[in-house]
MARRO-826436 format. One record per residue: x, y, z of N, C-alpha, C in turn; residue in three letters. Coordinates in steps of 0.05 Angstrom, whole numbers, m for minus. Layout:
<recs>
> n_X;n_Y;n_Z;ca_X;ca_Y;ca_Z;c_X;c_Y;c_Z;residu
> X;Y;Z;X;Y;Z;X;Y;Z;ala
...
</recs>
This chain:
<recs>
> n_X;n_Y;n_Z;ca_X;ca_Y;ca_Z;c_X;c_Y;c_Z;residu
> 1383;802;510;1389;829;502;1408;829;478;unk
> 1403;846;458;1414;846;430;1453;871;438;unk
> 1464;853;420;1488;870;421;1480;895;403;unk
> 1462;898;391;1464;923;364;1443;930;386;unk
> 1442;959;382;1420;976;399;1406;987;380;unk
> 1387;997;369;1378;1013;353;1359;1042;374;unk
> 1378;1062;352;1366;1086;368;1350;1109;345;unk
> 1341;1131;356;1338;1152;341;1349;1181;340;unk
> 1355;1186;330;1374;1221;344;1343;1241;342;unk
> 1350;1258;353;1334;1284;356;1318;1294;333;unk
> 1344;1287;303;1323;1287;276;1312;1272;267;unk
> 1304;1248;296;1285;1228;271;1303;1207;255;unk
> 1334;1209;254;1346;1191;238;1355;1166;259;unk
> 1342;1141;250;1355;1113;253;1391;1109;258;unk
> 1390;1101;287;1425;1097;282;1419;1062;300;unk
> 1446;1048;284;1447;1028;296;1478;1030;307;unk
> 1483;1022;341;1501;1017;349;1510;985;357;unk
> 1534;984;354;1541;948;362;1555;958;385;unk
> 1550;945;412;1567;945;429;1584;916;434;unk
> 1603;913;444;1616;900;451;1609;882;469;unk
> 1586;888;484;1569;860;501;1550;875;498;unk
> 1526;854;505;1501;857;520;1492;864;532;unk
> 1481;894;524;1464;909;558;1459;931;545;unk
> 1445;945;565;1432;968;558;1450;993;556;unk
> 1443;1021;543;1461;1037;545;1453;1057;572;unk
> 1484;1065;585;1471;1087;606;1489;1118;595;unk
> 1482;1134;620;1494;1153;609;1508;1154;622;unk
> 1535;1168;605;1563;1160;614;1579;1146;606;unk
> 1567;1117;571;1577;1104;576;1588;1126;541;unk
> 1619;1112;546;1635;1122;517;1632;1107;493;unk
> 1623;1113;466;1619;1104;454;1641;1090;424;unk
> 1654;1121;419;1673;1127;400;1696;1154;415;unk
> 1708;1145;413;1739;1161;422;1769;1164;398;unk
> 1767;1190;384;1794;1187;382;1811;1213;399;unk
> 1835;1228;376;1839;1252;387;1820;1272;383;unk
> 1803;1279;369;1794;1300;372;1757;1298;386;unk
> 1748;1278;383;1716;1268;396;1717;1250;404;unk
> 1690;1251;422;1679;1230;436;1646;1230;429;unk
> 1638;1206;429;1610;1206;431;1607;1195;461;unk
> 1594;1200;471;1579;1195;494;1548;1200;509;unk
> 1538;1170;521;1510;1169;516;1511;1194;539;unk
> 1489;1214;530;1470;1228;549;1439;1219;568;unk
> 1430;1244;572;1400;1234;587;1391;1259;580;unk
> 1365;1261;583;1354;1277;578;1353;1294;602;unk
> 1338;1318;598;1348;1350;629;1326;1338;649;unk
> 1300;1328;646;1278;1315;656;1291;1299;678;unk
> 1309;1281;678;1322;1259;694;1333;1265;718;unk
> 1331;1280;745;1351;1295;756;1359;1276;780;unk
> 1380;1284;795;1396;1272;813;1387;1302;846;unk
> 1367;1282;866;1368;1304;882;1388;1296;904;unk
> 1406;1310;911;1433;1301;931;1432;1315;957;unk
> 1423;1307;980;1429;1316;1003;1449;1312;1022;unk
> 1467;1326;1013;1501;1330;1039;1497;1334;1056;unk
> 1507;1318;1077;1508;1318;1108;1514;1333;1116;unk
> 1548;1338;1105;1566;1353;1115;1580;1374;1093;unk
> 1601;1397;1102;1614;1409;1090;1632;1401;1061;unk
> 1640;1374;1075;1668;1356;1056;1649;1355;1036;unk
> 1622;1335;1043;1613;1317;1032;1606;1347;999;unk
> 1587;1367;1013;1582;1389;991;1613;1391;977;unk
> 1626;1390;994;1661;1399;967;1660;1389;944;unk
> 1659;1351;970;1671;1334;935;1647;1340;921;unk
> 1623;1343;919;1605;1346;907;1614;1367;887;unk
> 1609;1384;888;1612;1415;890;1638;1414;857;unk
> 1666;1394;871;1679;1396;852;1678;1366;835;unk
> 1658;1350;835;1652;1331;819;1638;1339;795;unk
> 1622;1360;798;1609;1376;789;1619;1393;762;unk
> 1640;1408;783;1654;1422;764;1663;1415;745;unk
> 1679;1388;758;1699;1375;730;1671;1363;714;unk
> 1660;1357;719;1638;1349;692;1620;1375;677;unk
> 1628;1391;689;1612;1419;682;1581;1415;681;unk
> 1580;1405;699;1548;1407;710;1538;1425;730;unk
> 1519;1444;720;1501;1461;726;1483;1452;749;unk
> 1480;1468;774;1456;1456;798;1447;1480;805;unk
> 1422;1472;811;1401;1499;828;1399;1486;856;unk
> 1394;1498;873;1384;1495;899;1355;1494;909;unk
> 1352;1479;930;1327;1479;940;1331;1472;969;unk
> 1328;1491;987;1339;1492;1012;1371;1481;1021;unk
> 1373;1455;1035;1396;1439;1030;1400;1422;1010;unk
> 1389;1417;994;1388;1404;967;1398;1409;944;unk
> 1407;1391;933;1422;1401;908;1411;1386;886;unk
> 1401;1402;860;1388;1393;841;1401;1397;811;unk
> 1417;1366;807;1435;1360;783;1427;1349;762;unk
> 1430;1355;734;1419;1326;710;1431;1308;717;unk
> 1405;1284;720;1427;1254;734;1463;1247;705;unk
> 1470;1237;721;1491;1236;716;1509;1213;715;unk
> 1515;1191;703;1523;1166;712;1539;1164;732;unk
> 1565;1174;730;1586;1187;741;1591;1197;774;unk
> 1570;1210;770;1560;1229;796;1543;1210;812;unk
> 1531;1192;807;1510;1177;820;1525;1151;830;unk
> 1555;1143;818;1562;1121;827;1577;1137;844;unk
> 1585;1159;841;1605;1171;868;1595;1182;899;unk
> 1554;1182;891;1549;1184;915;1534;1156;922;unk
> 1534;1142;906;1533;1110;908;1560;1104;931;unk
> 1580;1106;925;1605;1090;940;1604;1106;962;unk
> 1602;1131;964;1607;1156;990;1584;1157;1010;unk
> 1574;1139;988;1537;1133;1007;1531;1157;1029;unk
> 1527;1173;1004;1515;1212;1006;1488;1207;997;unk
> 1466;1215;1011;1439;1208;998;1435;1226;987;unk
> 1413;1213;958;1412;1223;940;1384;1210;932;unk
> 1363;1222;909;1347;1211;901;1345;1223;873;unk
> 1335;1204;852;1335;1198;822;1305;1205;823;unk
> 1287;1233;808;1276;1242;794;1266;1250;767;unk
> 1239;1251;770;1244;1260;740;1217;1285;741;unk
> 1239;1308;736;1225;1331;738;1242;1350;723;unk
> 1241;1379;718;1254;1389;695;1266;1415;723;unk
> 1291;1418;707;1301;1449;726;1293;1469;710;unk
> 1292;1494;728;1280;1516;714;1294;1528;703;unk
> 1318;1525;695;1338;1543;675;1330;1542;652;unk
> 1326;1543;628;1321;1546;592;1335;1539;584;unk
> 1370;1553;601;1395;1547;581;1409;1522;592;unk
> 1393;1501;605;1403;1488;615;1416;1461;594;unk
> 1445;1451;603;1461;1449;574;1458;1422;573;unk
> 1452;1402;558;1454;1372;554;1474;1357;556;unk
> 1500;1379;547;1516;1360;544;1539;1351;572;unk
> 1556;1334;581;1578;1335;600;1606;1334;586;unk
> 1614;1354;598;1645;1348;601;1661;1334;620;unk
> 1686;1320;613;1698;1310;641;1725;1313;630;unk
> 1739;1328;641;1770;1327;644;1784;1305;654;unk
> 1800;1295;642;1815;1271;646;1847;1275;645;unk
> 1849;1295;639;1880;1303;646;1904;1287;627;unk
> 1896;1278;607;1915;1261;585;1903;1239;586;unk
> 1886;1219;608;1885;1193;604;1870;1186;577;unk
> 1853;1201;565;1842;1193;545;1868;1184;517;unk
> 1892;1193;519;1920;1186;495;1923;1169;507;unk
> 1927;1156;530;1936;1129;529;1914;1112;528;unk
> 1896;1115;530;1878;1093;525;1863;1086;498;unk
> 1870;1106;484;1880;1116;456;1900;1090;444;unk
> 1917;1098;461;1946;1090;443;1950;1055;457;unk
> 1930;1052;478;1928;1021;474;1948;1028;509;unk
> 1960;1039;512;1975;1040;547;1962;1039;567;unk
> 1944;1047;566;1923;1043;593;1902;1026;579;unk
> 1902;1000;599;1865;989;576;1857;963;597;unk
> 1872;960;621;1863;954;646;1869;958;672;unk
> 1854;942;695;1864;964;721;1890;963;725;unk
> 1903;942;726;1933;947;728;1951;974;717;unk
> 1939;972;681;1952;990;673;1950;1020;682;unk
> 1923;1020;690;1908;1045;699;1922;1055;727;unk
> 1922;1037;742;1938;1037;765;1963;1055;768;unk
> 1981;1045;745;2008;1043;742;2008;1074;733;unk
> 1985;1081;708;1986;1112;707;1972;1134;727;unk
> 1961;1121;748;1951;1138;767;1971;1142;784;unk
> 1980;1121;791;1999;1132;807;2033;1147;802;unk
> 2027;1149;772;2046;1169;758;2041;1196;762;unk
> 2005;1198;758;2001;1229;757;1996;1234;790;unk
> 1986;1214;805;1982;1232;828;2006;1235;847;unk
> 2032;1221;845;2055;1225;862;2070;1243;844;unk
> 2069;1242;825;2090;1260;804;2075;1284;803;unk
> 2057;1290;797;2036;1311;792;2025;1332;812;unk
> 1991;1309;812;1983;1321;823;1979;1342;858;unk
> 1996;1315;869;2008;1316;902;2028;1342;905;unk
> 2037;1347;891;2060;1371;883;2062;1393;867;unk
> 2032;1396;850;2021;1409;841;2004;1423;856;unk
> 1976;1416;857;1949;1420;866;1955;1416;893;unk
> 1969;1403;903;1960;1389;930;1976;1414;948;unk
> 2008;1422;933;2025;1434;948;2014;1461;950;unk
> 1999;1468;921;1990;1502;910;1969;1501;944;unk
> 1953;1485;949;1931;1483;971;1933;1484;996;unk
> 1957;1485;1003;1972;1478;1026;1992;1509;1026;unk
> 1989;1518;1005;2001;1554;1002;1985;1573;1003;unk
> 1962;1564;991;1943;1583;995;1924;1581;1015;unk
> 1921;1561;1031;1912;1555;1049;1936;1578;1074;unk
> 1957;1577;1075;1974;1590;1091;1971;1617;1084;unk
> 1969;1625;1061;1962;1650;1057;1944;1663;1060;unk
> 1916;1650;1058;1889;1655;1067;1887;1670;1101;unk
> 1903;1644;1118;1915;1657;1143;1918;1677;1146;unk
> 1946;1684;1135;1957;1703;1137;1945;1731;1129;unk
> 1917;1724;1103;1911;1752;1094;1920;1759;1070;unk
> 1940;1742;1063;1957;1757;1042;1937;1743;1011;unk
> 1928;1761;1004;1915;1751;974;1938;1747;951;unk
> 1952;1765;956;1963;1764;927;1989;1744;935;unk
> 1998;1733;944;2000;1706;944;1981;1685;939;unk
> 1949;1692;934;1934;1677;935;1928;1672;897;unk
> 1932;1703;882;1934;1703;868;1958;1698;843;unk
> 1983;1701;856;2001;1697;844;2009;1658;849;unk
> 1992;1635;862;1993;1610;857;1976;1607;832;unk
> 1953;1615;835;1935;1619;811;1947;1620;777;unk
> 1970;1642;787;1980;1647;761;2000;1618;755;unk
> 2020;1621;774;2031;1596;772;2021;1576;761;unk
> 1999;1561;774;1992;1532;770;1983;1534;734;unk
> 1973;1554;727;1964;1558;700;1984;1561;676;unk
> 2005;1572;687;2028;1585;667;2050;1557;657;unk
> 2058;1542;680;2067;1517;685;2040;1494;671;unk
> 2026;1494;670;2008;1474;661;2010;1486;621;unk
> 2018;1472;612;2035;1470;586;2017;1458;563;unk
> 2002;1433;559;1988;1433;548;1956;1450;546;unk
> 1948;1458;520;1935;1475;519;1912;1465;531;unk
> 1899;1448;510;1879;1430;527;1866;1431;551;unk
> 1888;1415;571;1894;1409;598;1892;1442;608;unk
> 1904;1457;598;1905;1483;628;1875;1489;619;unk
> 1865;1499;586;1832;1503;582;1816;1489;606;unk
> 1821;1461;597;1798;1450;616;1792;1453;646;unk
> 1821;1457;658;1826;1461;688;1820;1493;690;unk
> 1813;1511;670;1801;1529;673;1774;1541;677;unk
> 1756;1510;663;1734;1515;655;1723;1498;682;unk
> 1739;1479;696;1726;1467;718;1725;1496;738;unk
> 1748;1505;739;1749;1519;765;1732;1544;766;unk
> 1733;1556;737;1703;1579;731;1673;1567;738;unk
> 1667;1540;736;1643;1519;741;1640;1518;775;unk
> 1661;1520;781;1658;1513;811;1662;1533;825;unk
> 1676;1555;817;1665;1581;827;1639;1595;830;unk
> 1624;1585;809;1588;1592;804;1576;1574;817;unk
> 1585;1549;826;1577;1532;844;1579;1539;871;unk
> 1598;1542;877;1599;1559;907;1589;1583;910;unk
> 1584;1601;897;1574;1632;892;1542;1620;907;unk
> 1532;1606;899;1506;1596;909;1501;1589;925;unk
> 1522;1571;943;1522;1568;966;1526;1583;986;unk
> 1548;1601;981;1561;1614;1006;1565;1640;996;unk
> 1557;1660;1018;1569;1692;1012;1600;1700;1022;unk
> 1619;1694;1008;1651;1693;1003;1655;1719;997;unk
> 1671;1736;1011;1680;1757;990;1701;1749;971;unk
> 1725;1737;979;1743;1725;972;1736;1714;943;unk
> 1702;1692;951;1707;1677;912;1691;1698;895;unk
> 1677;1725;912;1666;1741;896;1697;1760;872;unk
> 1710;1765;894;1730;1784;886;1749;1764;862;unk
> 1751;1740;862;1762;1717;852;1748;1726;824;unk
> 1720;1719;824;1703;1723;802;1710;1738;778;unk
> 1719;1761;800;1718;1794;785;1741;1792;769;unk
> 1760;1788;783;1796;1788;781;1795;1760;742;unk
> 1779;1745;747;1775;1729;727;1761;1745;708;unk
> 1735;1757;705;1729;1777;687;1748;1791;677;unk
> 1760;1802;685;1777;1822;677;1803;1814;668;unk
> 1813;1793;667;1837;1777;662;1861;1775;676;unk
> 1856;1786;708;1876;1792;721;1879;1757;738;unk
> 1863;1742;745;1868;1714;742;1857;1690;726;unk
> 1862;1677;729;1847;1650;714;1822;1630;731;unk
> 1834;1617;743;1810;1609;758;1823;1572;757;unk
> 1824;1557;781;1834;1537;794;1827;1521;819;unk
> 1816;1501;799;1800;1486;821;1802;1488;846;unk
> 1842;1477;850;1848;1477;873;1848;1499;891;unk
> 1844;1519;875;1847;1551;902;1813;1553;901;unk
> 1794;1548;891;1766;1553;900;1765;1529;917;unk
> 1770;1503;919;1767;1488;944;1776;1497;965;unk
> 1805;1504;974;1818;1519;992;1805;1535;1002;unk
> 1795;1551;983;1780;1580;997;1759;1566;1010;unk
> 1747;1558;998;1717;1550;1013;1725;1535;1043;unk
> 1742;1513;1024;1758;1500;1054;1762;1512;1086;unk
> 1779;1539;1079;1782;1568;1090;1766;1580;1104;unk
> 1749;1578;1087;1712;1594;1099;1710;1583;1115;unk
> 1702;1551;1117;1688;1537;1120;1706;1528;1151;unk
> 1723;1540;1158;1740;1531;1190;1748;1504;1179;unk
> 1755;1485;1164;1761;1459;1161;1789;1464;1161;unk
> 1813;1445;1168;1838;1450;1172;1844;1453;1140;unk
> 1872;1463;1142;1886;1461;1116;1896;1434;1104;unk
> 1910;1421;1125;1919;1383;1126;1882;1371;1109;unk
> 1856;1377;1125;1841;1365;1114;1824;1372;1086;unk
> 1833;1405;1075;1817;1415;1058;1835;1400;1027;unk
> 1857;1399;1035;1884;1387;1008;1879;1355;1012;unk
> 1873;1344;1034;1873;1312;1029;1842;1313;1014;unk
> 1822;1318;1016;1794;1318;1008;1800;1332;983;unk
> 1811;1351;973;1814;1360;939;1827;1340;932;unk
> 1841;1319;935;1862;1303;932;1847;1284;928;unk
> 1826;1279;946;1817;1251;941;1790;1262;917;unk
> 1781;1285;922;1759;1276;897;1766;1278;875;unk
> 1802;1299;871;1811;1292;839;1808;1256;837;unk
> 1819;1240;855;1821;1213;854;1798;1200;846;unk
> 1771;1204;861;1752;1196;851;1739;1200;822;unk
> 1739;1222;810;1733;1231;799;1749;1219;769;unk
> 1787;1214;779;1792;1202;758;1784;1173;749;unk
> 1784;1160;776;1779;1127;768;1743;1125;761;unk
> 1722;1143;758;1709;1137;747;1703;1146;715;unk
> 1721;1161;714;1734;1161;686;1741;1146;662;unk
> 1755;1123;687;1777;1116;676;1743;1088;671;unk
> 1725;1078;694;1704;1067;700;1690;1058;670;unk
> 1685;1094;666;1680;1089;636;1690;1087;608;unk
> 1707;1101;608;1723;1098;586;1744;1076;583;unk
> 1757;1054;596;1771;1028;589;1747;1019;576;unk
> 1738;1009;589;1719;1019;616;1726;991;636;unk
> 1726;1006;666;1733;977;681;1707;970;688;unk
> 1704;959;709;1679;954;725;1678;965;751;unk
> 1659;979;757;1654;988;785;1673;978;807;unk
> 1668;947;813;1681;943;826;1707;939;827;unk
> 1720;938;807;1755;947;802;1758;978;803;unk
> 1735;1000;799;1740;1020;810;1746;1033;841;unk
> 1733;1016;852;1730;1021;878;1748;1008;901;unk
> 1752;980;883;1785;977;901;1805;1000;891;unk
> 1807;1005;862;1828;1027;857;1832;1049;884;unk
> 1804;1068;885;1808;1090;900;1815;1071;927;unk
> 1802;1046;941;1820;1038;966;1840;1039;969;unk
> 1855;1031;951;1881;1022;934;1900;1051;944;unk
> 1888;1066;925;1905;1095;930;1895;1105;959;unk
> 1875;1111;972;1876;1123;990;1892;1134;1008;unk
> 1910;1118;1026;1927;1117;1047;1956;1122;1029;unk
> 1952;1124;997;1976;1128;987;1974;1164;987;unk
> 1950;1176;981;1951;1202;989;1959;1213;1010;unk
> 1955;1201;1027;1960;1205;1056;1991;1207;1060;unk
> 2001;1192;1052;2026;1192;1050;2040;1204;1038;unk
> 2035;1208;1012;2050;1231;997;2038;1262;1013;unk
> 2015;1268;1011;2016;1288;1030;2030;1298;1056;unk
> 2038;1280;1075;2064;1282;1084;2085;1294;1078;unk
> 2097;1271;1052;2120;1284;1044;2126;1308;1030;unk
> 2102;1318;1021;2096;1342;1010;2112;1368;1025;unk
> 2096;1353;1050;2099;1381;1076;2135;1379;1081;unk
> 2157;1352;1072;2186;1349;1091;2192;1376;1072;unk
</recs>
């Protein structure tokens, strides 16, 4: 297998890429990165990912794997029908969620080619040469998820989860405002906007909510923003699953979701990804705890 790939773009123009080893290209993999782009290989809409969830959790992490990549799904009974996805396919690869690789087209028109994935800053350090193996990756995960995210997202989930109880929305709404107002870079709060509007339309399909309907509205109109972590909750909520389990499971698919991130863009190898999330696991667990002293 040749290190230079030769491809064609959409107009017919000849591009030659050199990769750094030998192999084929998938999608997902990063090509060019600075601050302002990325190239990254796609697939065509033909290619799809059909995913059948067992359970409740399993649709979540789905649900918000999704989001953060801003990928679009239609339904077909219990089935969920995604553009395959590299990303998405190694996470129901490890979660060993069945799934089957198609090739058939969805019926949307406007259905979008491209993916997004929020990474929450890691793309500047790996940039700037600070993160560029698992160690180092390590060392910044567990910056953002004990400093951060656990006390952020995890705490906001564990409030609105109590509030949900109770009834009280506009405590439900006024975390909403919080987590967004406090989230400082521009970027970063956009993106965490654009997942949680993604996964609101994702659950809209699944489940008749008044709650993420009224959520919807309140976002039209500018009276909230929209947050990953309070559309898992809610559903969480819906869905009778405890509050302890609806914040450890948002917790863990932010987790997953970052180390395949991180998968492709060092890029590590699968299997250094997957000790990672072992790695962290039981560290969630723990900080979630202390969350609650």
């Amino acid at each position: 297998m040749k290190r230079i790939q030769r491809v064609k773009t959409d107009h017919g123009k000849e591009l030659g890429i050199r990769l750094k080893e030998a192999r084929d290209l998938v999608a997902g993999d990063v090509l060019f990165m600075d601050e302002n782009n990325m190239i990254i290989i796609d697939v065509l809409t033909d290619d799809l990912l059909i995913i059948s969830p067992r359970s409740i959790m399993e649709m979540g992490i789905i649900a918000h794997q999704l989001g953060n990549r801003h990928l679009p799904a239609q339904f077909e009974g219990d089935d969920m029908l995604v553009q395959y996805d590299y990303l998405v396919a190694a996470l129901l690869e490890e979660l060993q969620i069945p799934y089957q690789r198609e090739d058939r087209k969805l019926c949307d028109s406007n259905f979008p080619t491209g993916a997004f994935s929020h990474s929450y800053g890691l793309e500047t350090y790996i940039q700037e040469g600070t993160v560029n193996n698992q160690v180092t990756f390590s060392t910044w995960l567990d910056v953002y998820l004990n400093e951060q995210l656990v006390y952020a997202d995890g705490l906001a989930s564990r409030i609105v989860y109590q509030a949900l109880e109770k009834n009280r929305l506009e405590e439900v709404w006024k975390i909403d405002r919080m987590l967004t107002v406090q989230n400082l870079p521009r970027e970063t709060r956009e993106g965490t906007q654009r997942i949680g509007e993604r996964m609101l339309k994702l659950v809209e399909t699944l489940y008749n909510v008044p709650i993420i309907t009224q959520y919807q509205e309140r976002i039209k109109k500018k009276q909230s923003f929209g947050h990953p972590a309070i559309v898992f909750t809610i559903i969480g909520h819906y869905l009778k699953v405890s509050g302890r389990e609806t914040t450890l499971y948002y917790l863990y698919s932010n987790l997953t979701s970052l180390v395949q991130n991180a998968v492709r863009a060092i890029p590590l190898g699968q299997t250094a990804g997957q000790k990672t999330i072992q790695q962290f696991q039981p560290l969630l667990v723990k900080q979630l705890k202390k969350s609650k002293a």
